[in-house]
N, C-alpha and C positions, 0 to 999 in steps of 0.2 A: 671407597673406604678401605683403609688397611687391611688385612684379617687381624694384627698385632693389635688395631685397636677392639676387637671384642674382646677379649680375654680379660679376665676380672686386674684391675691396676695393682697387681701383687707386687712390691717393691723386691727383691733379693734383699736387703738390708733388711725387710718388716719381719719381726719375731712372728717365729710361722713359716715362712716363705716355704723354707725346702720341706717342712715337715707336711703342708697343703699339696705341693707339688707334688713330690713322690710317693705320697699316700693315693692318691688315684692313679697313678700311673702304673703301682702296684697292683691295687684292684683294679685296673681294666686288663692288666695281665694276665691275673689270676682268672677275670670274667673269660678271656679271652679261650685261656687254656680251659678252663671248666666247662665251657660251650664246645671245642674238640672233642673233648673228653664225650661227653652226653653225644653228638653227634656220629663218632666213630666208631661206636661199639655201644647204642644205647640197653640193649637188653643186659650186657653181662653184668654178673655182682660185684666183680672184682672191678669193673668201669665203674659202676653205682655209686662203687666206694668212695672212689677215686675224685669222681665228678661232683660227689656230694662234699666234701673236704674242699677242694677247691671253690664249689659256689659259695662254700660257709667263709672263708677265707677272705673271696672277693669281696662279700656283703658287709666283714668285718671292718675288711680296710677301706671299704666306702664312707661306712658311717663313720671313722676315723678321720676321715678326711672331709666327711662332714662338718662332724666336732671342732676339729682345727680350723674349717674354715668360720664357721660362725663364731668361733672364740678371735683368732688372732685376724679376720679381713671384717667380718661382719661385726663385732661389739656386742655379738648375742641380740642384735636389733634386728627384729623381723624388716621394717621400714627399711633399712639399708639394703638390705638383700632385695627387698622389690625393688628400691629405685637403683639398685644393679643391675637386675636383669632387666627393667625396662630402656637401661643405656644399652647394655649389650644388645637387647634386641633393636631398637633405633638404629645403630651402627649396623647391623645387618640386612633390616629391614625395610627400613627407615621409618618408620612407627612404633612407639614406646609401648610394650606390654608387660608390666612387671607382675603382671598376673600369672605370667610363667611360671613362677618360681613354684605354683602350686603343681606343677605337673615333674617338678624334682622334688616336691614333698612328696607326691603319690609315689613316684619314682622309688624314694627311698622307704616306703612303708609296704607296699609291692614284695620289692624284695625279701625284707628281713622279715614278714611273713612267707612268703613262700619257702626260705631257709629253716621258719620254726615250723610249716609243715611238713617238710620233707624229714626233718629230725623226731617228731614227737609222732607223725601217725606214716611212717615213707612206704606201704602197703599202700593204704590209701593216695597219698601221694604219685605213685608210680600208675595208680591205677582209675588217676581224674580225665577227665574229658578232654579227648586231644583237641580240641577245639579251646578250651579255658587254656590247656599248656601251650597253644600256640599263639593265644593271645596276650597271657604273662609276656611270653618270651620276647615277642612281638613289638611289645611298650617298652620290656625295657633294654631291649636292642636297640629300635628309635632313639629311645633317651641317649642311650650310652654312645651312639653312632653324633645323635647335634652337640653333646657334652664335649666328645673327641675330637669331634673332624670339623662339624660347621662353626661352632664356636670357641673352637681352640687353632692355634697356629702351633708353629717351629714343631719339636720331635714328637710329640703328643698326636699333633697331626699326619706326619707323614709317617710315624706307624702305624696311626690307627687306620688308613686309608686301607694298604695292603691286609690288616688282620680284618677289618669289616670285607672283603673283598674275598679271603679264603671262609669267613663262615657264612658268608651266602653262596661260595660255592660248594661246601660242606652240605650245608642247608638243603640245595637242588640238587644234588647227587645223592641226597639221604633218601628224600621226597621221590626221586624216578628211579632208585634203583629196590626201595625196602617199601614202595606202596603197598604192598600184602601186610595183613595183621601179626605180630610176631609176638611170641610168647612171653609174657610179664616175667618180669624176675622175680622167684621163687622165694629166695632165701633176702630176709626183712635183714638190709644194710645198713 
């Protein structure tokens, strides 16, 4: 199978088109740079700052392009959107599960709670279970890595390739070089 045929039948001509497009393409930018950011300099305030802006940012323009998609591809029809994702997964798989779709609902409720904790209690926040933050980050890296790469084709894909490729090596260079406990940040960002 193609990889052009997974990708949702978004016309260019369909009201929507570029605004679906470039609104994720946006937020996997912004995710991208936000995950640098947390990675390169996790304890500082002025990184905290920085990284937390950007994740709020990414989270915005996901659900925007959310928005967009279920108004101008989907018809606001749960139904569509399953029997979307069970072609796309067919076409990749070769068996229909439109029951995916629920693992981009968590996807996107994941996030924009983890954005309203980091805003309303980020003390707490900074100071949860590395084991719960590496498993947030974890699902929705997954997510973000089959959204980009396995089920998307042309520029989407072949940057997302190289950007999942530098923050898993961000990722194991954070991991073996800052395995020691390092000091929380101080000052609530």
């Amino acid at each position: 199978m193609r990889p052009s045929t997974l990708a949702p039948q978004v016309s260019s001509a369909m009201p929507g088109h570029d605004l679906i497009l470039w609104t994720i393409r946006l937020s996997l930018l912004l995710y991208v740079a936000a995950l640098i950011a947390l990675l390169t300099a996790p304890h500082r305030a002025d990184n905290q700052t920085v990284a937390r802006g950007l994740w709020t940012a990414a989270c915005g323009t996901f659900v925007a392009h959310l928005v967009a998609a279920f108004h101008f591809y989907h018809g606001w029809s749960h139904a569509h959107a399953v029997a979307d994702t069970a072609r796309q997964t067919e076409a990749l798989l070769g068996w229909a599960f439109g029951a995916g779709i629920y693992f981009s609902y968590l996807f996107a409720v994941l996030w924009v709670a983890d954005v309203a904790w980091w805003w309303i209690r980020p003390t707490a926040y900074r100071q949860r279970s590395p084991i719960l933050h590496a498993l947030v980050h974890g699902y929705l890296f997954f997510i973000a890595v089959n959204g980009a790469i396995v089920f998307e084709d042309g520029v989407t894909r072949w940057t997302g390739i190289p950007a999942t490729l530098l923050l898993l090596s961000l990722a194991i260079g954070r991991w073996l070089i800052f395995r020691q406990p390092h000091p929380r940040v101080a000052k609530d960002s």
